[in-house]
C-alpha positions as CSV (number, residue, x, y, z in Angstrom):
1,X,83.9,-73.3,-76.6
2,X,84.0,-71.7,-73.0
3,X,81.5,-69.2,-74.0
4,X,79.4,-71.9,-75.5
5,X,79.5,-74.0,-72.1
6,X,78.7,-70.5,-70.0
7,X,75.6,-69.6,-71.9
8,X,74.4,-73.4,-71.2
9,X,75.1,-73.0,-68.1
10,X,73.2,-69.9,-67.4
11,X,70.5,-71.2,-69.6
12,X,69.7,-74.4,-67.5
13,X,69.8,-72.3,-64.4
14,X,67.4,-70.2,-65.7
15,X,64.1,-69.6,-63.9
16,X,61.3,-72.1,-64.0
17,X,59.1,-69.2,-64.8
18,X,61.3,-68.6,-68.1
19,X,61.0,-71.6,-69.2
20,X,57.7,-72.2,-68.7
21,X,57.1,-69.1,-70.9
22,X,59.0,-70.3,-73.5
23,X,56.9,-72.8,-75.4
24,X,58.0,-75.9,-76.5
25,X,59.7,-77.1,-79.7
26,X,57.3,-77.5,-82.3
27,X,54.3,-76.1,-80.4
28,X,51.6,-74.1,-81.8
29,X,52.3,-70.5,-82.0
30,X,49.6,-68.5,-79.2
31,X,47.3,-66.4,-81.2
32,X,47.4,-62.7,-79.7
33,X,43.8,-62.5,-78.3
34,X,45.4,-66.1,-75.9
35,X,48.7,-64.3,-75.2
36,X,47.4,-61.6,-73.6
37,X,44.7,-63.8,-71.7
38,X,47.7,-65.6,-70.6
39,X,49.8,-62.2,-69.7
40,X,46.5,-61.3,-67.5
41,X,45.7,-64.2,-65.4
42,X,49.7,-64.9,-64.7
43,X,50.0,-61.9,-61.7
44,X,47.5,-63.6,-60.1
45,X,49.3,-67.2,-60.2
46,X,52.3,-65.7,-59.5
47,X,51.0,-64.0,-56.3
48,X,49.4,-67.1,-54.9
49,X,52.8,-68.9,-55.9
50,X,54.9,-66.0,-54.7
51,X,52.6,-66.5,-51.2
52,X,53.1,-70.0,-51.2
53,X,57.0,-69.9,-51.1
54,X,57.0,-66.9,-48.7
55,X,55.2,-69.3,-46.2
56,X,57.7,-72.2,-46.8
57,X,60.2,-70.4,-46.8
58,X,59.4,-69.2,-44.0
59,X,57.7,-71.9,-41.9
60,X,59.2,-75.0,-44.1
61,X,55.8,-76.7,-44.2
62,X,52.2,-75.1,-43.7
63,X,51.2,-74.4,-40.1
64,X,48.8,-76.6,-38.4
65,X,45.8,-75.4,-36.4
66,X,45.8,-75.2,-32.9
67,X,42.7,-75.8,-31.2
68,X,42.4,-75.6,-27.2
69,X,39.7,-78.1,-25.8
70,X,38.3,-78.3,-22.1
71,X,40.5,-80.9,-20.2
72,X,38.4,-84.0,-19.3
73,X,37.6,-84.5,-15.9
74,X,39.7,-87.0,-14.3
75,X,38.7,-89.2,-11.0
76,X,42.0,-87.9,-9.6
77,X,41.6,-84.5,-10.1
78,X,39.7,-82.8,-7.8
79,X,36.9,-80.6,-9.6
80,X,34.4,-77.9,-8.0
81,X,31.5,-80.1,-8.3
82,X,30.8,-83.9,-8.3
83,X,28.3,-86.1,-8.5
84,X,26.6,-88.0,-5.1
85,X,24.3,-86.6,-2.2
86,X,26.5,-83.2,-1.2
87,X,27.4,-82.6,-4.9
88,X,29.8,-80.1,-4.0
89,X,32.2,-78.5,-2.0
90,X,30.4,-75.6,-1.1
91,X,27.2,-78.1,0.0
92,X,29.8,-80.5,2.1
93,X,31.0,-77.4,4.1
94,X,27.1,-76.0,4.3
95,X,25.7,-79.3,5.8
96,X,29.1,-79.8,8.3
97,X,28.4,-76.2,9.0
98,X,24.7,-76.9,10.1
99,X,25.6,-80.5,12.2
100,X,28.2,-78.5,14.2
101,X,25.8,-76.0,14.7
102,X,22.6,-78.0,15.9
103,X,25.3,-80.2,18.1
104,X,26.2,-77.0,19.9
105,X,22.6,-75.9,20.1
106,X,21.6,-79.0,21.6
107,X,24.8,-79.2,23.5
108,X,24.0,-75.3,25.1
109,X,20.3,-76.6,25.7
110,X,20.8,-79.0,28.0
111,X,23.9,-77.9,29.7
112,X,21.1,-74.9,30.3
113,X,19.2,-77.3,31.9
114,X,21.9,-78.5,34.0
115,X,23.0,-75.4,35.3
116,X,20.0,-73.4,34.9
117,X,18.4,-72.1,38.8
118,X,21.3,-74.5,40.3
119,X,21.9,-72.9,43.8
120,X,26.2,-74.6,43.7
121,X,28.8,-73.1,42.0
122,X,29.8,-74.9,38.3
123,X,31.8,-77.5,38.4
124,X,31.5,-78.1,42.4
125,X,30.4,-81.2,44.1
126,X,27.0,-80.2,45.0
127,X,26.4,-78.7,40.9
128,X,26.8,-82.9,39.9
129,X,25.1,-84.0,42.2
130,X,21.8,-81.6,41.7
131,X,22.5,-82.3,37.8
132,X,22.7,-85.3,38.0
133,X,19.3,-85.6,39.1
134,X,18.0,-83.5,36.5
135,X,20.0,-85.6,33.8
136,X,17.8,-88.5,33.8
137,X,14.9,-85.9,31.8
138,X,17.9,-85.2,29.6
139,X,18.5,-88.7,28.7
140,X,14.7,-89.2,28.1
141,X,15.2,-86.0,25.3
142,X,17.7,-87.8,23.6
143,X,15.8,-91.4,23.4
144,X,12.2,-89.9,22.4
145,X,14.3,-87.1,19.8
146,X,16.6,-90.3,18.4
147,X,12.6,-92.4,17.6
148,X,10.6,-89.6,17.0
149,X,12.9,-88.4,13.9
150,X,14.2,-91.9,13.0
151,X,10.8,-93.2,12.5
152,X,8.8,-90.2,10.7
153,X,11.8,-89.5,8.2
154,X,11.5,-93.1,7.4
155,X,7.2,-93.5,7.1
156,X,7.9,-90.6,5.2
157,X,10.5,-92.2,2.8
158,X,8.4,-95.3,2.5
159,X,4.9,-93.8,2.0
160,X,6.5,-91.1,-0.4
161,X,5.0,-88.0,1.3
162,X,6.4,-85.8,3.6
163,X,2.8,-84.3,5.4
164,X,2.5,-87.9,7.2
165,X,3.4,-89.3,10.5
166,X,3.6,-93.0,11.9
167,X,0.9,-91.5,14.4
168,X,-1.9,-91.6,11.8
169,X,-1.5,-95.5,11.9
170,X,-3.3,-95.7,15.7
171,X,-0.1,-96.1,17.5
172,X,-1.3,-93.0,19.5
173,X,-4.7,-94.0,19.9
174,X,-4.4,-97.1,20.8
175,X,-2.0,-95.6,23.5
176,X,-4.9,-93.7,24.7
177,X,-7.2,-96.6,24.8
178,X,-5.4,-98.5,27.1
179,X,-4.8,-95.5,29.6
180,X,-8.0,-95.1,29.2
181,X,-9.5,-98.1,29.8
182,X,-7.2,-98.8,33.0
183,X,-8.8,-95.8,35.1
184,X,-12.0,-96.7,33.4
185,X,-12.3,-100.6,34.3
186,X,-9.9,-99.9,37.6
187,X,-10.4,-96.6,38.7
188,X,-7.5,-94.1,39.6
189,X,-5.4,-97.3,40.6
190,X,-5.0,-98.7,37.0
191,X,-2.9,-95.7,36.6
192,X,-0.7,-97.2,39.4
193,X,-1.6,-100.4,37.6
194,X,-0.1,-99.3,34.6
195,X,2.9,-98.3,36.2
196,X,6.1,-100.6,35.8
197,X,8.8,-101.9,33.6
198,X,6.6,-105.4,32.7
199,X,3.8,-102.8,32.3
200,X,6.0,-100.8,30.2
201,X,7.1,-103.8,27.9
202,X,3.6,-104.8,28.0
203,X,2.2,-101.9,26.2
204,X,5.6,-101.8,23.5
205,X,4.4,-105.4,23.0
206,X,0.4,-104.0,22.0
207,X,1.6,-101.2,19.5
208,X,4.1,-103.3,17.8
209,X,1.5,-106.4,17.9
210,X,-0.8,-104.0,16.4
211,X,1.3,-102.7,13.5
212,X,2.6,-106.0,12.4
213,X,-1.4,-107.5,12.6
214,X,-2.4,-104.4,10.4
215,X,0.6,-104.7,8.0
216,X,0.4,-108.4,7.6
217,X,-3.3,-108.1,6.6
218,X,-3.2,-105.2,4.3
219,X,0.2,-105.6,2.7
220,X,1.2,-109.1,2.8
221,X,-1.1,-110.5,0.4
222,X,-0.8,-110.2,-3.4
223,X,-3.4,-107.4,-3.7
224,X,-1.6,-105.4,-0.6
225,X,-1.6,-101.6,-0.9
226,X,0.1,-99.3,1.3
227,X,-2.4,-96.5,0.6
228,X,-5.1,-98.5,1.3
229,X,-3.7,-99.8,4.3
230,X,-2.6,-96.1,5.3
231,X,-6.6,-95.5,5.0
232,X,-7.1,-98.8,6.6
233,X,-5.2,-97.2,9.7
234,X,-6.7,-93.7,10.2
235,X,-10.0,-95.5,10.2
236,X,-8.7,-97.9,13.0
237,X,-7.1,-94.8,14.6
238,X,-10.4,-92.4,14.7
239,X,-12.4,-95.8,16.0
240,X,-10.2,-96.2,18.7
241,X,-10.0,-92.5,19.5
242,X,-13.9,-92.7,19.4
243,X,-14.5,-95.2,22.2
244,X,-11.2,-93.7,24.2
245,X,-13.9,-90.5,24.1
246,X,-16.8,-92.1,25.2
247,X,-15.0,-93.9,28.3
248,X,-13.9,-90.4,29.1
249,X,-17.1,-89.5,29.0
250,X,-18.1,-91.8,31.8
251,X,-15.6,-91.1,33.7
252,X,-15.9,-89.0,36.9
253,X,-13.9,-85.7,37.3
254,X,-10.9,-86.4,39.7
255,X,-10.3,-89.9,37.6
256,X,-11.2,-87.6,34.1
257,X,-8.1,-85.1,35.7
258,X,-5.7,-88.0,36.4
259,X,-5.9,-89.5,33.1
260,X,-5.8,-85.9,31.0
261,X,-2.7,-85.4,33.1
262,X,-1.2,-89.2,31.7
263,X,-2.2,-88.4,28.2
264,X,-0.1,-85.1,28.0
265,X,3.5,-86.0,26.1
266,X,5.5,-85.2,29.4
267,X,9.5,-85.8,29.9
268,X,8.9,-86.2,33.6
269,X,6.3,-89.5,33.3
270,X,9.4,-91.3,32.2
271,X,10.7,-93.7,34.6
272,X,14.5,-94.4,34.7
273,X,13.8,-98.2,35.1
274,X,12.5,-97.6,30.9
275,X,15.5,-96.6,29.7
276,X,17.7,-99.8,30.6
277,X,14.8,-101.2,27.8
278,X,14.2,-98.3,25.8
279,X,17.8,-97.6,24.8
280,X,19.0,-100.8,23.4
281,X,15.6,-101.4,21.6
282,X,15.9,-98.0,20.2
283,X,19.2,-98.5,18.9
284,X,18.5,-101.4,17.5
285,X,16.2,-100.6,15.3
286,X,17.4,-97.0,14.8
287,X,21.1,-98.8,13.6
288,X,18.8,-101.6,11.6
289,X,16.8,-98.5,9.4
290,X,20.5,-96.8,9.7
291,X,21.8,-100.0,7.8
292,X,19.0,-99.4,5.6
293,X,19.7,-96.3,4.7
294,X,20.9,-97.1,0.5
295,X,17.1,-99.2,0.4
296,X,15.8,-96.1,1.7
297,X,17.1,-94.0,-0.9
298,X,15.9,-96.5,-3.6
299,X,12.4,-96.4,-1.9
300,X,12.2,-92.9,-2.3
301,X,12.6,-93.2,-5.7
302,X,8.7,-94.4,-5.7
303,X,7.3,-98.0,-6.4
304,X,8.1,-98.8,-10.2
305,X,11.6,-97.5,-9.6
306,X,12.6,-99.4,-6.6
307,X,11.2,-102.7,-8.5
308,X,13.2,-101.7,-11.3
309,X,16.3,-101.3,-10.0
310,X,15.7,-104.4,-7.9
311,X,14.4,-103.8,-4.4
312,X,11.5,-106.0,-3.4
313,X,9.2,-103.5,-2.8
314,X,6.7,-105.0,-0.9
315,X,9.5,-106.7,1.6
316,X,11.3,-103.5,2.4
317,X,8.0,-101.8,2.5
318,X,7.0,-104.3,5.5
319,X,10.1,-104.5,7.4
320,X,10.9,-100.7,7.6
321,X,7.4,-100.0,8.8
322,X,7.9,-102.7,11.4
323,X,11.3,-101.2,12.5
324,X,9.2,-97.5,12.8
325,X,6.4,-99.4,15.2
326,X,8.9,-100.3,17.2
327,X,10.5,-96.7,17.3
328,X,6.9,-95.3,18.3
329,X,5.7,-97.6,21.1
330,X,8.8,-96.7,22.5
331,X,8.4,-93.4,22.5
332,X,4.4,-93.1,23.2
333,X,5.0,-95.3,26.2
334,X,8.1,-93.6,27.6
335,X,6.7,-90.1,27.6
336,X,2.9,-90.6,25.7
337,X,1.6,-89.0,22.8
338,X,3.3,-86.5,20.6
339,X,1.4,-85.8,17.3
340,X,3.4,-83.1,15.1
341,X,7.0,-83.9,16.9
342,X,7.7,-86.0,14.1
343,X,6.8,-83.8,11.5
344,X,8.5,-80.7,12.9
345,X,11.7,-82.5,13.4
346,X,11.1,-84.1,9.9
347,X,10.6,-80.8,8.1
348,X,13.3,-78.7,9.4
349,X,15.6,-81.7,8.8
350,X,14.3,-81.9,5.0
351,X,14.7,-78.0,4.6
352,X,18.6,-78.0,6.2
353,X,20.1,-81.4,5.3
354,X,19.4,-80.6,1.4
355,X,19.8,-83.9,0.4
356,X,18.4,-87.5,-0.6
357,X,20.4,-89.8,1.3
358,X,19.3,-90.8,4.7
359,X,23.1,-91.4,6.0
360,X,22.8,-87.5,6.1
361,X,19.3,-86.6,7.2
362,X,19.0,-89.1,9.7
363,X,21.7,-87.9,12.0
364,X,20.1,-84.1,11.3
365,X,16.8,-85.0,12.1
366,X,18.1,-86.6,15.4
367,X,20.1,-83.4,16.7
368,X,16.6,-80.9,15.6
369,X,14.7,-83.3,17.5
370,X,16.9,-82.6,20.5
371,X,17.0,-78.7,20.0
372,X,13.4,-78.8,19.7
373,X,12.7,-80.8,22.5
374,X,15.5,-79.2,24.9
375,X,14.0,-76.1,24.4
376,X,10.6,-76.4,24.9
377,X,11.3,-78.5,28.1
378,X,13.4,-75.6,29.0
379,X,11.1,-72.9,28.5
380,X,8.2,-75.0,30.2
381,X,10.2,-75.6,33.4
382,X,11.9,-72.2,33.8
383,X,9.4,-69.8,32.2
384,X,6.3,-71.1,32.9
385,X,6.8,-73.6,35.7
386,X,5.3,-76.4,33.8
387,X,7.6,-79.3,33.9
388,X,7.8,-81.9,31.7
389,X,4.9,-80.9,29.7
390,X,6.2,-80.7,26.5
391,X,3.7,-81.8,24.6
392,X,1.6,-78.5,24.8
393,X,4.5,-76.7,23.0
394,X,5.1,-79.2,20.6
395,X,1.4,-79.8,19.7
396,X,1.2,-75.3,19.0
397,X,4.4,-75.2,16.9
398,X,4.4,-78.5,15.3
399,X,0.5,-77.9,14.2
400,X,1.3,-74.3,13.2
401,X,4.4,-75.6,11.2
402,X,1.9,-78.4,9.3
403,X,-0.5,-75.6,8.6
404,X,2.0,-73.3,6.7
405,X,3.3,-75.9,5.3
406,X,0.2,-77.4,3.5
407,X,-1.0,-73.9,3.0
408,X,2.1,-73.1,0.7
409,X,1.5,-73.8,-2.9
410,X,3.6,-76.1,-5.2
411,X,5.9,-76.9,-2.4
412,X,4.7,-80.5,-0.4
């Protein structure tokens, strides 16, 4: 009986592979020819069954995959790159880089003028007081630098090309008509004539009052065109250059010296009674095209764009090109005309900045316009004796610039 319950027992422990192989009770009998199919496929089950318990044994359960994926980036991790108008780190650090730079340039040019053939020893009483006389020209570099690049890197932004200045609207000419026609209808005193602060405000008052007459006529109406009214404004500029020339032509040759001498840009024309006007109305309408500055970026963007994204083209169009009148009869009147100081300063702002948005270039264009002006006023009054002529440096370099840079293909 106890064998009987051992060989039971042994037989339900048996292996499931034994007792598969057995076949069942009152199955068929295999023919041979299936047997030993079945005796040659059943290494090849056994191994993948064999494998299969190997891994669970081992493991428990089948391993899962592992697949290593890219972290998203998060706002609060800090990444090499991002998106807005220094993209990266490496820009942010090249455009501080450049602003320190140009603030020291301009900082070492007119400390140069300052202290440059000063008889007193730095830092004494008598070095302030010589300086100080010499600072007034200094403060006149800052003013015409802050409207000259404020205003072209705006007309620039709003006409969407970078080879124009505000002067091809007849601020400039129109400059030169009234100086002209002073000595011309006066003599050599409407020079003198010419010559005060309600003078001063007199002739802001005719450039401005020109521009907004222009721009009101050409662009306020529902057919207005800015490229028309650009053409509108070279034509008005070349007819008032025209009878400037034939005044000058009448002229005799003491008054024809006189009034050459007026219509050279020149730092030391500027009176300091201007500034206490030509400051605040600067800033002013620097800050206000400041303020401006996301429009700006928009405007950039072209026509279409700016409408689609929801700028009132037309508006913005008008009032910036307002603001940049204002910005050049300041500066024609304080010093007089200065064709390619605009671009210069414009261009090498453009190339260095490296960047859309005018929060950036702006304050770049401002300190080139300094360096450039600094220097050449520098090198004109201790090199060549010259002082206050800028404009003669300015007018080589600046035109020399616009000739490269027009001449160079694929790049405007």
């Amino acid at each position: 009986m106890e064998k009987q319950t051992t060989a039971d027992t042994d037989a339900g422990t048996a292996s499931p592979a034994s007792a598969t192989d057995r076949p069942a009770a009152g199955a068929a009998t295999p023919t041979p020819a299936a047997a030993q199919e079945a005796a040659t496929a059943r290494p090849t089950g056994a191994r993948a069954t064999g494998a299969r318990t190997t891994g669970a044994r081992t493991t428990g359960a089948r391993p899962a995959v592992r697949r290593r994926t890219p972290p998203l980036a998060s706002p609060w991790r800090p990444t090499g790159r991002q998106s807005g108008p220094l993209p990266s780190r490496r820009a942010q650090r090249r455009y501080w880089l450049i602003l320190a730079a140009l603030a020291l340039l301009s900082a070492g040019a007119m400390f140069g003028s300052l202290a440059w053939d000063n008889p007193m020893p730095v830092g004494s009483r008598g070095f302030w007081l010589i300086a100080q006389m010499r600072a007034t020209n200094l403060v006149v570099i800052v003013v015409v630098a802050f409207c000259q690049a404020i205003a072209t890197v705006s007309f620039q932004t709003v006409t969407n090309n970078r080879i124009l200045t505000p002067s091809i609207m007849g601020f400039e000419s129109l400059y030169i008509l009234v100086q002209t026609g002073a000595v011309f209808f006066i003599g050599l005193g409407g020079i003198a004539a010419l010559t005060g602060l309600w003078q001063f405000l007199l002739q802001i008052g005719l450039m401005v009052g020109f521009a907004a007459a222009l721009y009101g006529w050409l662009l306020a109406g529902r057919r207005g065109n800015l490229h028309i009214t650009l053409l509108v404004g070279i034509v008005l500029g070349g007819g008032l250059g025209a009878a400037s020339t034939f005044m000058q032509r009448l002229l005799t040759p003491s008054e024809f010296d006189v009034l050459t001498a007026r219509l050279i840009g020149s730092i030391a024309t500027a009176d300091t009674e201007y500034l206490w006007v030509s400051i605040p109305l600067a800033a002013l309408a620097g800050g206000a095209l400041w303020l401006r500055s996301s429009r700006l970026n928009v405007l950039a963007l072209g026509r279409e764009t700016a409408i689609n994204l929801g700028i009132n083209h037309r508006r913005q169009t008008i009032v910036v090109l307002l603001l940049v009148a204002v910005l050049m009869a300041i500066s024609t009147a304080l010093v007089g005309p200065m064709t390619f100081l605009g671009f210069l300063v414009a261009m090498i702002a453009y190339q260095l900045a490296d960047t859309y948005d005018h929060r950036f270039i702006f304050p770049l264009a401002w300190l080139v316009g300094i360096v450039v002006l600094a220097g050449s006023h520098f090198v004109l009054k201790n090199l060549f004796y010259a002082e206050g002529s800028v404009g003669i440096i300015i007018e080589i370099v600046g035109g020399s610039f616009f000739l490269f840079y027009i001449l160079r293909k694929g790049r405007l």
